[in-house]
N, CA and C atoms as an extended XYZ file, in Angstrom:
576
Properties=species:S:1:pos:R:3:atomname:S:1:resname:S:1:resid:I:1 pbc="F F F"
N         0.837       -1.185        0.000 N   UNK     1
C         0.000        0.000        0.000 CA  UNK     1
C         0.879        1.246        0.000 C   UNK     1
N         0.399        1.845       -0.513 N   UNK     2
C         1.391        3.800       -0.866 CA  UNK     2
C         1.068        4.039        0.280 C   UNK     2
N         2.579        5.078        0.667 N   UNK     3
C         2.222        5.871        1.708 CA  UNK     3
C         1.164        7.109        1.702 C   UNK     3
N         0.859        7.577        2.826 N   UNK     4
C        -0.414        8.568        2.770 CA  UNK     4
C         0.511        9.722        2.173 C   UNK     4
N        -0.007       11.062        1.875 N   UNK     5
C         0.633       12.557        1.625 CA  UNK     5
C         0.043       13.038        1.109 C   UNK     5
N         0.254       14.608        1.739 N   UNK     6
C        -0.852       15.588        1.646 CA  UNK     6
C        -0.233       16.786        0.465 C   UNK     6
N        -1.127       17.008       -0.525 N   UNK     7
C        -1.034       17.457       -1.402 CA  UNK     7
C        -2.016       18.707       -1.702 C   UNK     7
N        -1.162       19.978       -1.945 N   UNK     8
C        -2.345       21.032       -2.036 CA  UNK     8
C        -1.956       21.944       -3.470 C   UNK     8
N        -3.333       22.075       -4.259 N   UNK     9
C        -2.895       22.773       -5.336 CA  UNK     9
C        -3.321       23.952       -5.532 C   UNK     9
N        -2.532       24.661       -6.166 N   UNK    10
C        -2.492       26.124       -6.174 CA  UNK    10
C        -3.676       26.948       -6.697 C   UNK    10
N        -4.761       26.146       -6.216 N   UNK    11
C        -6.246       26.878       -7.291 CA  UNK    11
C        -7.098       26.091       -6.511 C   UNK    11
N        -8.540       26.763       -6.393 N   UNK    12
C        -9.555       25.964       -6.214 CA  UNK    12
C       -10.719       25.621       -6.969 C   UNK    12
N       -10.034       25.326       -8.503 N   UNK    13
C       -10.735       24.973       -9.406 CA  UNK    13
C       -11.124       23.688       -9.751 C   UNK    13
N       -12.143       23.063       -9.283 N   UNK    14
C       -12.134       21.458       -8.986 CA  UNK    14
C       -11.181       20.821      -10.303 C   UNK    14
N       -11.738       21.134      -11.443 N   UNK    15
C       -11.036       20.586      -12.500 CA  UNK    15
C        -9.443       19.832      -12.030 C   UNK    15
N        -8.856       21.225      -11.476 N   UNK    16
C        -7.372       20.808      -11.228 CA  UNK    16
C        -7.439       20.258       -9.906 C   UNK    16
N        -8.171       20.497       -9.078 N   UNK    17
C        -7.784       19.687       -8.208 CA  UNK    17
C        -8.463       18.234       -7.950 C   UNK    17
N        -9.406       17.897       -8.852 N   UNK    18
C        -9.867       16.322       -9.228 CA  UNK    18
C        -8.544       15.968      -10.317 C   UNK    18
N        -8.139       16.594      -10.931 N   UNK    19
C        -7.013       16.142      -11.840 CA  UNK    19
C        -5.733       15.647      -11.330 C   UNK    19
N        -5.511       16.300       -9.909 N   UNK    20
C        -4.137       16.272       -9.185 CA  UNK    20
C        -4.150       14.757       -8.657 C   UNK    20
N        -5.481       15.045       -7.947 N   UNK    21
C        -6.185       13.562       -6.922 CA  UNK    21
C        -5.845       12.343       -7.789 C   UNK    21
N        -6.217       12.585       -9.156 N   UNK    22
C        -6.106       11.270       -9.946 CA  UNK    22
C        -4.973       10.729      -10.092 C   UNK    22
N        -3.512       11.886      -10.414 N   UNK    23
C        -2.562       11.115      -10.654 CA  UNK    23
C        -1.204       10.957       -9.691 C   UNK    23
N        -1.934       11.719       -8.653 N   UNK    24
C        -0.913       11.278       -7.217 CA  UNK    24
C        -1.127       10.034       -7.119 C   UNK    24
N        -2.108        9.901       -7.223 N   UNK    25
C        -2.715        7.862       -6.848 CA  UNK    25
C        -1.155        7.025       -7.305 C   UNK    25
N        -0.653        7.529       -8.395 N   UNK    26
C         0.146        7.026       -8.523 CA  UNK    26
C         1.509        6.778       -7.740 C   UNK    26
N         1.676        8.048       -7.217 N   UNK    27
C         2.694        8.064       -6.080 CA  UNK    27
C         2.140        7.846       -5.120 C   UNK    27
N         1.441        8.148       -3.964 N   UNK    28
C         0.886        7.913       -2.926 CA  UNK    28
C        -0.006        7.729       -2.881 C   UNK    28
N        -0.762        7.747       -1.564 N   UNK    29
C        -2.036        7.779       -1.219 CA  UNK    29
C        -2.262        9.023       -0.573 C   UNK    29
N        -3.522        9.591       -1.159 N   UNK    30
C        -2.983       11.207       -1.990 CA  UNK    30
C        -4.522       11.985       -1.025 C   UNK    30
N        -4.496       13.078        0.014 N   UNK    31
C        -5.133       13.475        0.612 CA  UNK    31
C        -5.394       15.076        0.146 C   UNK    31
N        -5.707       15.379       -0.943 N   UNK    32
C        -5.720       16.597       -1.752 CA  UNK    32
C        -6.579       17.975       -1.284 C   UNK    32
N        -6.342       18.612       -1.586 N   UNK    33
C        -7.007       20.184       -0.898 CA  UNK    33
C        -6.899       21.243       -2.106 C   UNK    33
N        -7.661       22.375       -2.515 N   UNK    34
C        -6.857       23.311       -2.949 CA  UNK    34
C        -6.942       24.588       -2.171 C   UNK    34
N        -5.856       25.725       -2.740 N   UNK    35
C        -5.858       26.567       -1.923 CA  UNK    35
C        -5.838       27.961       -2.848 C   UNK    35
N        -5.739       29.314       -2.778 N   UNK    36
C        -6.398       30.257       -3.247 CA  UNK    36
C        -5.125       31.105       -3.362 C   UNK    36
N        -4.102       30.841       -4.200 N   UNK    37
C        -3.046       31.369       -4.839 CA  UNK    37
C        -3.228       32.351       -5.916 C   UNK    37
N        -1.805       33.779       -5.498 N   UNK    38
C        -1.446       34.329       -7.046 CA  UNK    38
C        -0.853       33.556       -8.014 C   UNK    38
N        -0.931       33.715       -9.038 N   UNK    39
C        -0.116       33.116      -10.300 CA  UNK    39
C         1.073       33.552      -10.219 C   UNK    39
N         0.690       35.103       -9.926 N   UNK    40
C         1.602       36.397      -10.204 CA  UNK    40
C         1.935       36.699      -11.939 C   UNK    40
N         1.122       36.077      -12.947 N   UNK    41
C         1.510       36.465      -13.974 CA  UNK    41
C        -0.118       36.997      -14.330 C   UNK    41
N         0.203       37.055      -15.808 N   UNK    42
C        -1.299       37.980      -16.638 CA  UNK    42
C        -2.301       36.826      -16.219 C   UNK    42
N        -3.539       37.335      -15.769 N   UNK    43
C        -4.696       36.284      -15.997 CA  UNK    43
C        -4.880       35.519      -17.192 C   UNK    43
N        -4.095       36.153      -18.411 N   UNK    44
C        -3.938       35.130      -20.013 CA  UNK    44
C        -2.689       35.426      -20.176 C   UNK    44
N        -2.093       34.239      -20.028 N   UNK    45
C        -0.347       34.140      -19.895 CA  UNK    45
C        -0.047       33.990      -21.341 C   UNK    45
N         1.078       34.345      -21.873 N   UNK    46
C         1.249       34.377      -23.182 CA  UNK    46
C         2.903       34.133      -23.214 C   UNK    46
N         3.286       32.936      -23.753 N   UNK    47
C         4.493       32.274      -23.983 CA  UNK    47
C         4.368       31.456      -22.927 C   UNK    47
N         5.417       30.608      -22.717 N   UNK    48
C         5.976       29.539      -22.288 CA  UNK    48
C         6.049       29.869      -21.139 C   UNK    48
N         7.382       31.102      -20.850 N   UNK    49
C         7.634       32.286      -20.020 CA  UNK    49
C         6.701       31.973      -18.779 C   UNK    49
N         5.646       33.027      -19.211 N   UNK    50
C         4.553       33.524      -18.297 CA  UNK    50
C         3.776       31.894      -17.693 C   UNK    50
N         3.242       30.971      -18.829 N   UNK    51
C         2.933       29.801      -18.204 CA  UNK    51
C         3.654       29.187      -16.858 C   UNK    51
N         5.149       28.883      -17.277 N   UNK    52
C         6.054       28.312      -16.468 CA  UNK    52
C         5.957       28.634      -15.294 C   UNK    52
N         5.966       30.091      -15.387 N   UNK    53
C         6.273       31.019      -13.792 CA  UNK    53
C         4.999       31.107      -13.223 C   UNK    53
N         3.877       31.149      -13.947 N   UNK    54
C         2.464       31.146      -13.103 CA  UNK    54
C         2.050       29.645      -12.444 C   UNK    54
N         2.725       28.436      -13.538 N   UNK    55
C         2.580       27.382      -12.103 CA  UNK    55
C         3.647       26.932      -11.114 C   UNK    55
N         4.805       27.499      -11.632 N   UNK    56
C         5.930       27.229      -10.403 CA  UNK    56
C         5.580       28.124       -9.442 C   UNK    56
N         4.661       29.623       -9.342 N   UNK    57
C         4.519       30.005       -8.338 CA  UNK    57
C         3.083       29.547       -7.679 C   UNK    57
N         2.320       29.348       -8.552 N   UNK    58
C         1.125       28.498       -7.769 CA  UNK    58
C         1.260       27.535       -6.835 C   UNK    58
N         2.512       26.343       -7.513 N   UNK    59
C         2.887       25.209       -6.677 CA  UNK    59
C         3.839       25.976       -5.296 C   UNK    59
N         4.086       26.808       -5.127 N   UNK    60
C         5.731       27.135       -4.066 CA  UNK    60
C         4.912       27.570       -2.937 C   UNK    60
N         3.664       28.238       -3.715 N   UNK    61
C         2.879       29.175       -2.677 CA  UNK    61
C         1.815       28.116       -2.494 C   UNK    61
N         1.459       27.041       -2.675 N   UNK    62
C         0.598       26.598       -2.258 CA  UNK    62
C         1.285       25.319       -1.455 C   UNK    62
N         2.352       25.196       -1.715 N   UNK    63
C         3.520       24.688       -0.658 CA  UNK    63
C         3.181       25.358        0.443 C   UNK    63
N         4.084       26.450        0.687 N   UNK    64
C         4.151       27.878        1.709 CA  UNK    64
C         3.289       27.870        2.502 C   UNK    64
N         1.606       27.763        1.958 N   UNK    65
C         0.729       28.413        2.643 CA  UNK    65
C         0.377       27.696        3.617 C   UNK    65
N         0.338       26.168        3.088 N   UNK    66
C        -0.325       25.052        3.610 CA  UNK    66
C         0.252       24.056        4.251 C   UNK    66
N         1.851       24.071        3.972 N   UNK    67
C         2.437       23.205        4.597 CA  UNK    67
C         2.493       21.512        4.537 C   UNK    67
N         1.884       21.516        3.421 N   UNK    68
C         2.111       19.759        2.841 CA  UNK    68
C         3.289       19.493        2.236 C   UNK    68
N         3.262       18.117        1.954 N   UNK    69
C         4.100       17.391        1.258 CA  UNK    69
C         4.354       17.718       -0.455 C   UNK    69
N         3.732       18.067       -0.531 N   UNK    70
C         3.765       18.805       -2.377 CA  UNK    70
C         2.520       19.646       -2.675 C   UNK    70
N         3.540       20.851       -3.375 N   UNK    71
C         2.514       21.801       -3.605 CA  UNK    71
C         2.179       21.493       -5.301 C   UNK    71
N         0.834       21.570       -5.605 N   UNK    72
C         0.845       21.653       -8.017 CA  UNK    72
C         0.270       22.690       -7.952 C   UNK    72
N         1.300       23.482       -9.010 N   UNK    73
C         0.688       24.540       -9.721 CA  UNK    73
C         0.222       23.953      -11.138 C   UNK    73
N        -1.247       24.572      -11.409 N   UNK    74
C        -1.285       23.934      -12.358 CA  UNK    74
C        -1.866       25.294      -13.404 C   UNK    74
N        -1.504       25.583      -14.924 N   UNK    75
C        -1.255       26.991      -15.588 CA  UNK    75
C        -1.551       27.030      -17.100 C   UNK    75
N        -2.353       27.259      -17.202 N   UNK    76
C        -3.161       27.071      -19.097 CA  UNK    76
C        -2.700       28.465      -19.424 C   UNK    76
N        -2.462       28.397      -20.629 N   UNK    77
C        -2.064       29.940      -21.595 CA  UNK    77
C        -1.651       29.137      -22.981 C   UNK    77
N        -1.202       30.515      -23.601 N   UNK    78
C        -0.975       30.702      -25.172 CA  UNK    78
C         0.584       30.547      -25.244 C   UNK    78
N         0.687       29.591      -26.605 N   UNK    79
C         2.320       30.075      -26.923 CA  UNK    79
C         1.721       30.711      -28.260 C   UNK    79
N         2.170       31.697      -28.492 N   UNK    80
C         2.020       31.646      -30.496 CA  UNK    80
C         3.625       31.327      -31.051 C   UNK    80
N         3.152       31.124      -31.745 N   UNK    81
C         3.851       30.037      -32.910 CA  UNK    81
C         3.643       30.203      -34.301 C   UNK    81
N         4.489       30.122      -35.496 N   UNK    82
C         4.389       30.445      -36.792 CA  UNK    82
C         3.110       29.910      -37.213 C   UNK    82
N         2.508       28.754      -36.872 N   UNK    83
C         1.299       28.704      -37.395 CA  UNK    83
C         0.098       29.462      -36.436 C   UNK    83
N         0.442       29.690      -36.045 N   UNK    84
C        -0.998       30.508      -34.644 CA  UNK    84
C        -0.551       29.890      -33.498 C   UNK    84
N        -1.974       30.404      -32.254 N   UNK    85
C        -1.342       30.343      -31.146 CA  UNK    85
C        -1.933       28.789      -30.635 C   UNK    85
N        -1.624       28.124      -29.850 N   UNK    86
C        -1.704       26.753      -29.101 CA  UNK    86
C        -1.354       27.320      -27.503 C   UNK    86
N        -2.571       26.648      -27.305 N   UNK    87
C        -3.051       26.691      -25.988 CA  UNK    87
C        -2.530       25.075      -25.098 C   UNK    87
N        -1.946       25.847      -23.906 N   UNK    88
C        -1.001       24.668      -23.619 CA  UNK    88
C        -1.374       24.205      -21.447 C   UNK    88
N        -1.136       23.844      -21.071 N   UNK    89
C        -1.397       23.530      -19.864 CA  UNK    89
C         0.136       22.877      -19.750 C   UNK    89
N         0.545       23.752      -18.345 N   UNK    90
C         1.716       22.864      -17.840 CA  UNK    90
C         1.855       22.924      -16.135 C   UNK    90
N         2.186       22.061      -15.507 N   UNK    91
C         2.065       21.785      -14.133 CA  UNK    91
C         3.387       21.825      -13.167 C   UNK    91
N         3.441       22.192      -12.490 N   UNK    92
C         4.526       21.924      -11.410 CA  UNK    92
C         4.306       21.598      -10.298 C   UNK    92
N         5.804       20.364       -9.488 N   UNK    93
C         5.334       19.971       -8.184 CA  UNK    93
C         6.288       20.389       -7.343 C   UNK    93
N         6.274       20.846       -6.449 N   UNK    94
C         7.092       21.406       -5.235 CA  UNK    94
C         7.066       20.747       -4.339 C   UNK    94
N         8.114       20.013       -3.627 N   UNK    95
C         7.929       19.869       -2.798 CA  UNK    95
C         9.011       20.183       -1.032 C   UNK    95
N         8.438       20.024       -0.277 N   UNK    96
C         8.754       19.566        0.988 CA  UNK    96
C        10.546       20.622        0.826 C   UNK    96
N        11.369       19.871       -0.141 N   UNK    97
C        13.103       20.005        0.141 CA  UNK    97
C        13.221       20.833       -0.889 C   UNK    97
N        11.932       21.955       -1.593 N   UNK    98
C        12.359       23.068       -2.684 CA  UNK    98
C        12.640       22.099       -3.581 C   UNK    98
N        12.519       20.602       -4.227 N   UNK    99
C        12.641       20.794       -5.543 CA  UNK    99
C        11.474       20.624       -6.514 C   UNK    99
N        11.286       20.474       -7.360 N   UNK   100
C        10.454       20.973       -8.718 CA  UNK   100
C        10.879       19.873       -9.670 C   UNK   100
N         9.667       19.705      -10.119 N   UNK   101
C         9.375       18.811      -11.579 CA  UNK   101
C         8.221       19.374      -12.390 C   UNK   101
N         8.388       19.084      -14.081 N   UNK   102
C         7.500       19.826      -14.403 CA  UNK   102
C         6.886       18.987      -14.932 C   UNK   102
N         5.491       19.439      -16.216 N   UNK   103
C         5.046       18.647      -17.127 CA  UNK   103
C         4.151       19.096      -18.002 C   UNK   103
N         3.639       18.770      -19.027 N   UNK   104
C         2.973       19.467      -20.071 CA  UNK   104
C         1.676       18.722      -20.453 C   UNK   104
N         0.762       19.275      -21.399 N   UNK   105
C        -0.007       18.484      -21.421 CA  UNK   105
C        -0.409       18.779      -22.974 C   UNK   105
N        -0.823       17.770      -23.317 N   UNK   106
C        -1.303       18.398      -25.114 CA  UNK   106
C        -1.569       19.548      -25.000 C   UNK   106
N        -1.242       20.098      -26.828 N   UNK   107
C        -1.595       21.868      -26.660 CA  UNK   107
C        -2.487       21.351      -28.215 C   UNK   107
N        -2.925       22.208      -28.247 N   UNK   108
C        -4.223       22.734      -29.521 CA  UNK   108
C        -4.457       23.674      -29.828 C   UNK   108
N        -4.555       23.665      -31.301 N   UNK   109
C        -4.784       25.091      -31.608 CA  UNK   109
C        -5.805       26.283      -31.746 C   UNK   109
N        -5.823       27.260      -31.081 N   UNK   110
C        -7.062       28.484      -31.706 CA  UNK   110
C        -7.480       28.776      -32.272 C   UNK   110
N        -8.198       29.169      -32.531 N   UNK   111
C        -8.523       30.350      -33.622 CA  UNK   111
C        -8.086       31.639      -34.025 C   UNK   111
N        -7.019       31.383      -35.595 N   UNK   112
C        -6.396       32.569      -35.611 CA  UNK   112
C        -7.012       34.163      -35.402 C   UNK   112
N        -7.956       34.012      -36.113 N   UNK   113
C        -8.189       35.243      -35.428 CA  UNK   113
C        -8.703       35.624      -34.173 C   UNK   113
N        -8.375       34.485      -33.155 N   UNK   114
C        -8.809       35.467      -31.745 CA  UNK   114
C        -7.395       35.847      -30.976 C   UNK   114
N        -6.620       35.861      -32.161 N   UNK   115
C        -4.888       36.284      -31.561 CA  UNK   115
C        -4.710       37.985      -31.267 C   UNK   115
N        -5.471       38.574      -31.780 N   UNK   116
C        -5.410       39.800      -31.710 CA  UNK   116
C        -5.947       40.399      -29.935 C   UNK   116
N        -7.258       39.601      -29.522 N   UNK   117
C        -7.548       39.727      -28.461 CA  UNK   117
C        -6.637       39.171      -27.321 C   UNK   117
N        -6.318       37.697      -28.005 N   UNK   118
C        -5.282       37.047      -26.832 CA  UNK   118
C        -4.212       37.741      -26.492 C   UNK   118
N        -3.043       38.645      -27.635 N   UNK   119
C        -2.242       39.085      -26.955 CA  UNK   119
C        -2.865       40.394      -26.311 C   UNK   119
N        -3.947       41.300      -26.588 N   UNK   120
C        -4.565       42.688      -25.764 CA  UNK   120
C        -4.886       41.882      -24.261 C   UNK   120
N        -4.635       40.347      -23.796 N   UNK   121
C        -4.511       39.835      -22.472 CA  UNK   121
C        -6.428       39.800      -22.181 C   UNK   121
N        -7.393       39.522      -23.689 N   UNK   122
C        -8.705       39.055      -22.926 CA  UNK   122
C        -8.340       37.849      -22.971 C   UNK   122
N        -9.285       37.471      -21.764 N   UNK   123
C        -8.896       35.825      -21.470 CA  UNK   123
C        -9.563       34.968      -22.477 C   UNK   123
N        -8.697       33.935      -22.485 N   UNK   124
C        -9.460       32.839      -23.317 CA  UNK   124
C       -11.009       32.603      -22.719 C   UNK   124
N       -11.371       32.388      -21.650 N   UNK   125
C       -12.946       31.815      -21.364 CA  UNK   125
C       -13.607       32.884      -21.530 C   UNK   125
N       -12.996       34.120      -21.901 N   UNK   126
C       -14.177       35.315      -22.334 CA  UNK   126
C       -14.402       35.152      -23.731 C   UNK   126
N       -13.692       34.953      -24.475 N   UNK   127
C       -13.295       34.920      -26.064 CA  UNK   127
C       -14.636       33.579      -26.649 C   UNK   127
N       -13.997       32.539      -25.026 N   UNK   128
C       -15.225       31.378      -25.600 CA  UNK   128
C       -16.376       31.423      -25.453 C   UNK   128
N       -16.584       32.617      -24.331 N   UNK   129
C       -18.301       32.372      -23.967 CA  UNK   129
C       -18.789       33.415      -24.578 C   UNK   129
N       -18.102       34.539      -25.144 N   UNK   130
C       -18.590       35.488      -26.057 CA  UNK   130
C       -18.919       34.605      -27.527 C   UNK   130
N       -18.243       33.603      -28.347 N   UNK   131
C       -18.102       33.092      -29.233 CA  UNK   131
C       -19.268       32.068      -29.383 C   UNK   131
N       -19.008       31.175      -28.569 N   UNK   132
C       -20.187       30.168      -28.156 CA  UNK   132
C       -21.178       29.783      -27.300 C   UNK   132
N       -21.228       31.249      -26.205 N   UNK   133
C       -22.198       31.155      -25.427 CA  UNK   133
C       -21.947       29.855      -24.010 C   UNK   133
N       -21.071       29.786      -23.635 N   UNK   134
C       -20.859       28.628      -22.725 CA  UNK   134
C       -20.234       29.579      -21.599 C   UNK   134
N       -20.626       29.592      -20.497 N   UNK   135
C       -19.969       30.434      -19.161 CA  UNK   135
C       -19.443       28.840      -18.329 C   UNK   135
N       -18.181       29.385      -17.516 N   UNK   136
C       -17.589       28.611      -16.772 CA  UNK   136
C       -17.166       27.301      -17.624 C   UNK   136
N       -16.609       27.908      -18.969 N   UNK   137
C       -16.432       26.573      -19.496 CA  UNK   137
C       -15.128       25.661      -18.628 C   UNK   137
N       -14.158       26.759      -18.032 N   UNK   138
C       -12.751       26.625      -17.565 CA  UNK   138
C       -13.082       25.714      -16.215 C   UNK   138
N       -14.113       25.326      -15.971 N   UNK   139
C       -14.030       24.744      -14.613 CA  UNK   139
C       -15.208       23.403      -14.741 C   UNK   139
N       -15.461       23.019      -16.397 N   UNK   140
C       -16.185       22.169      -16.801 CA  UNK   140
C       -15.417       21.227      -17.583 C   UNK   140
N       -16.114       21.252      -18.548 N   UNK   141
C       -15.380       20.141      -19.909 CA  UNK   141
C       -14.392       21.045      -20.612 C   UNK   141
N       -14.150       22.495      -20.307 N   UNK   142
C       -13.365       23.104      -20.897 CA  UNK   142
C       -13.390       23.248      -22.667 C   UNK   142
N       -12.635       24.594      -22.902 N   UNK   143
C       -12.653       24.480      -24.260 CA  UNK   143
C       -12.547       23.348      -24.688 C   UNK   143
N       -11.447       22.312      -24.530 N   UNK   144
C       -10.909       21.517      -25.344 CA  UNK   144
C       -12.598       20.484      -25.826 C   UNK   144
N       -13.149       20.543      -24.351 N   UNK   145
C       -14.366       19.211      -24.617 CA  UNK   145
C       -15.084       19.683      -25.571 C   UNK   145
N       -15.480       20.901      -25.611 N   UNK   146
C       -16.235       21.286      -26.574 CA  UNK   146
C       -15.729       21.174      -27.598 C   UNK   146
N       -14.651       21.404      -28.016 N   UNK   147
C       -13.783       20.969      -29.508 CA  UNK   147
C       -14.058       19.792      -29.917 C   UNK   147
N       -13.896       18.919      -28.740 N   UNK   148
C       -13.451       17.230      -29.292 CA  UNK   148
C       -15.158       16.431      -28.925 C   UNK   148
N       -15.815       17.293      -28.343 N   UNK   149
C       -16.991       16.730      -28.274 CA  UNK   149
C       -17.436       15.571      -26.941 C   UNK   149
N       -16.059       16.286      -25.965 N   UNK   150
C       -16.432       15.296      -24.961 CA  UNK   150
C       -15.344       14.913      -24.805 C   UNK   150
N       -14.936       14.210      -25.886 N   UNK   151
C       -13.145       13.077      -26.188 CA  UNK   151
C       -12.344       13.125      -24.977 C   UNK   151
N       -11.757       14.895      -24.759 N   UNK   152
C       -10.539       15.029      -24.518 CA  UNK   152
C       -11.424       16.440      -23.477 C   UNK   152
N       -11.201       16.154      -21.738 N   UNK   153
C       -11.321       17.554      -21.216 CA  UNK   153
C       -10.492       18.261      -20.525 C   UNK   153
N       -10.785       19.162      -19.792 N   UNK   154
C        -9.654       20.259      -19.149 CA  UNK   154
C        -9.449       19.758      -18.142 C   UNK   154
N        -9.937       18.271      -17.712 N   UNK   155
C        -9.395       17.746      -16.399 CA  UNK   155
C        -8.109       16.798      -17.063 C   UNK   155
N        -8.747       16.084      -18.756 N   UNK   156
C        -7.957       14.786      -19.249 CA  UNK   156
C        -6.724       15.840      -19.448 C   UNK   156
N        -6.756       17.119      -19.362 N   UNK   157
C        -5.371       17.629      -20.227 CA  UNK   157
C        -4.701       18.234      -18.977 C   UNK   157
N        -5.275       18.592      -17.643 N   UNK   158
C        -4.510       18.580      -16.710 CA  UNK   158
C        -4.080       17.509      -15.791 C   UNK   158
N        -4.661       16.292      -15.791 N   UNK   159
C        -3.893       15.290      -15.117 CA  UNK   159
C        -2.802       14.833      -16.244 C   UNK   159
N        -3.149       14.925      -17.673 N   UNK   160
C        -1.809       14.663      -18.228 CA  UNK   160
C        -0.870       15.386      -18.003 C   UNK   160
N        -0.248       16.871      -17.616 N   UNK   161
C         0.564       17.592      -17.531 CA  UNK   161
C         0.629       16.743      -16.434 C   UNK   161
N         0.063       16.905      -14.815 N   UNK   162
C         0.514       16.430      -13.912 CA  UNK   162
C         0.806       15.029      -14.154 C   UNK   162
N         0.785       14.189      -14.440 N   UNK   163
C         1.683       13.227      -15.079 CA  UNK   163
C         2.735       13.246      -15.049 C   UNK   163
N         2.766       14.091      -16.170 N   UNK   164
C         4.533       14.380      -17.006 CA  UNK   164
C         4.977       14.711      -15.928 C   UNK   164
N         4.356       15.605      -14.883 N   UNK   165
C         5.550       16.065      -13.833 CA  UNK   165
C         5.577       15.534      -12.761 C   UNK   165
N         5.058       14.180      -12.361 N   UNK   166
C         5.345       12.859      -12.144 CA  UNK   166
C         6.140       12.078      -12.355 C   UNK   166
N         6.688       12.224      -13.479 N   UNK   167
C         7.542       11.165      -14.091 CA  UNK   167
C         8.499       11.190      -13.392 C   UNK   167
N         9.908       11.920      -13.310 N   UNK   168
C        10.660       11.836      -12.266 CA  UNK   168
C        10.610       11.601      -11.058 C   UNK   168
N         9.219       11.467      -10.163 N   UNK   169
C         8.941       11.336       -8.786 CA  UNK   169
C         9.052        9.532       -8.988 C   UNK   169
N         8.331        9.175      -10.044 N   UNK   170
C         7.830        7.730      -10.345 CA  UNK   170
C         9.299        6.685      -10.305 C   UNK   170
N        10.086        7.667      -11.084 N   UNK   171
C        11.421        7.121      -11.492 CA  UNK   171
C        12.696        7.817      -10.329 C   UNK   171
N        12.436        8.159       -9.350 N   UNK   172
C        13.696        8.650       -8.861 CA  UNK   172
C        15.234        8.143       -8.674 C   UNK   172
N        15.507        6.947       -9.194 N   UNK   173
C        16.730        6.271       -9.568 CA  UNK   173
C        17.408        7.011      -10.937 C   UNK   173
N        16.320        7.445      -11.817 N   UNK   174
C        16.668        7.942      -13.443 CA  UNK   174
C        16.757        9.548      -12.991 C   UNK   174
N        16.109       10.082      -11.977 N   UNK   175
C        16.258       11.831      -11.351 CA  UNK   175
C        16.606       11.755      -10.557 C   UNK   175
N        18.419       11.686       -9.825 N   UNK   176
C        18.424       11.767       -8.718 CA  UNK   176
C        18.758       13.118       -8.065 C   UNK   176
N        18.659       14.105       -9.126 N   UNK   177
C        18.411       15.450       -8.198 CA  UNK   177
C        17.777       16.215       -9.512 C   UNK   177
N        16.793       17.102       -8.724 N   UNK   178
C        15.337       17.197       -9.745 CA  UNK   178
C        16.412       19.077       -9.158 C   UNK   178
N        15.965       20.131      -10.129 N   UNK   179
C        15.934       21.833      -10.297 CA  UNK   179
C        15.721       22.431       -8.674 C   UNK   179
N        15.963       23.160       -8.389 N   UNK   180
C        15.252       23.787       -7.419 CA  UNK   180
C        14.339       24.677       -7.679 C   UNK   180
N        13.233       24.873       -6.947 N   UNK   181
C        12.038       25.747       -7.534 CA  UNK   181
C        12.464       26.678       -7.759 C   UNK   181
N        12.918       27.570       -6.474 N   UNK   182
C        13.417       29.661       -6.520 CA  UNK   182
C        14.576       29.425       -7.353 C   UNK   182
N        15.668       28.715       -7.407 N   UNK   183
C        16.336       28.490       -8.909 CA  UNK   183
C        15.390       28.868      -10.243 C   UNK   183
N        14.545       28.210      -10.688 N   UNK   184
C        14.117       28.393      -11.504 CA  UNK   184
C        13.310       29.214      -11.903 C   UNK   184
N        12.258       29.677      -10.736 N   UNK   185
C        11.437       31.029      -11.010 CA  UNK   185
C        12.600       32.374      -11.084 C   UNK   185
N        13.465       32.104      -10.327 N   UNK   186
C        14.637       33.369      -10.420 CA  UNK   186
C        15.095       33.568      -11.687 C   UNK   186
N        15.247       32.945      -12.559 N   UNK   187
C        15.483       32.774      -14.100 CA  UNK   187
C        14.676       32.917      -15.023 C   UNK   187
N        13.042       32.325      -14.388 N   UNK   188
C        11.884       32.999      -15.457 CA  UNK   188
C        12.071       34.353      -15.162 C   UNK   188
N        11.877       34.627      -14.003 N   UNK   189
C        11.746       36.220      -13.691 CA  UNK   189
C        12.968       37.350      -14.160 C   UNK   189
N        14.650       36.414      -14.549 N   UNK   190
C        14.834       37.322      -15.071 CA  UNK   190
C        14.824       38.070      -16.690 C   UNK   190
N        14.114       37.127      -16.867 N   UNK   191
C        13.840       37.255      -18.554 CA  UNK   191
C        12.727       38.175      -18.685 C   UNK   191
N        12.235       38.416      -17.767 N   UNK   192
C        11.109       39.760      -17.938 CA  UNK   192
C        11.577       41.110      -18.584 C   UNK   192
């Protein structure tokens, strides 16, 4: 049987935090909470950049606040890219001794023309519920479900990021020393 550990994520958006629950299972036996974190970046993060640093600080501070065993930030935004922009979800885990693992989760693409609004920083769930009439899609089946018709949702694409940033916890013989978090936000931040 896995050991117990308490896990708190940086949002109290069930989505992510039914998403977290699912794939701690894998590491432990997983007692989940969320908690009511800054990102500290744009409410519509734009590049890699801004993603990265809005869930490494979700996860540090939801470490911080709460005092568990691992904090997930978990952080949806835009990269644009020569073909348009792709919307990406990526996760981070903090834990306990400051270090950090990350992970990604399928990205998909927009609609080019709502690039003009995305970089003026309106959020994507305004863009969608102005477009298609759906409120709170971000804390449902998410854009993506509505795309795929169900297929694929904003929980299936955030437990996959948290996954990926699993993987090294799963394997710690193949990671035997994982980034340090403030290492690494110190480096997003100085690229500002």
């Amino acid at each position: 049987m896995a050991a117990a550990c308490e896990v708190v994520v940086g949002s109290l958006n069930p989505v992510k935090v039914n998403a977290v629950r699912r794939a701690f299972r894998l590491l432990c036996d997983p007692v989940v909470r969320g908690a009511k974190v800054a990102s500290g970046v744009p409410a519509q993060p734009i590049g890699l950049r801004e993603i990265l640093l809005g869930a490494l600080n979700r996860a540090t501070q939801a470490l911080e606040a709460e005092g568990a065993d691992y904090g997930v930030g978990i952080e949806a935004g835009t990269i644009v890219t020569e073909a348009g922009p792709i919307e990406i979800q990526v996760a981070a885990i903090s834990d306990r001794s400051g270090r950090v693992s990350i992970g990604f989760s399928q990205g998909f693409m927009l609609p080019l023309h709502w690039l003009d609004e995305l970089l003026n920083r309106v959020e994507l769930e305004e863009i969608v519920t102005k477009t298609i009439g759906r409120r709170d899609i971000g804390e449902k089946l998410g854009f993506i479900g509505y795309l795929t018709y169900g297929l694929i949702t904003r929980t299936e694409l955030s437990y996959n990021a948290v996954l990926m940033a699993l993987v090294p916890r799963l394997n710690p013989n193949l990671y035997p020393r994982l980034p340090r978090a403030q290492d690494v936000i110190e480096r997003l931040s100085e690229r500002t």
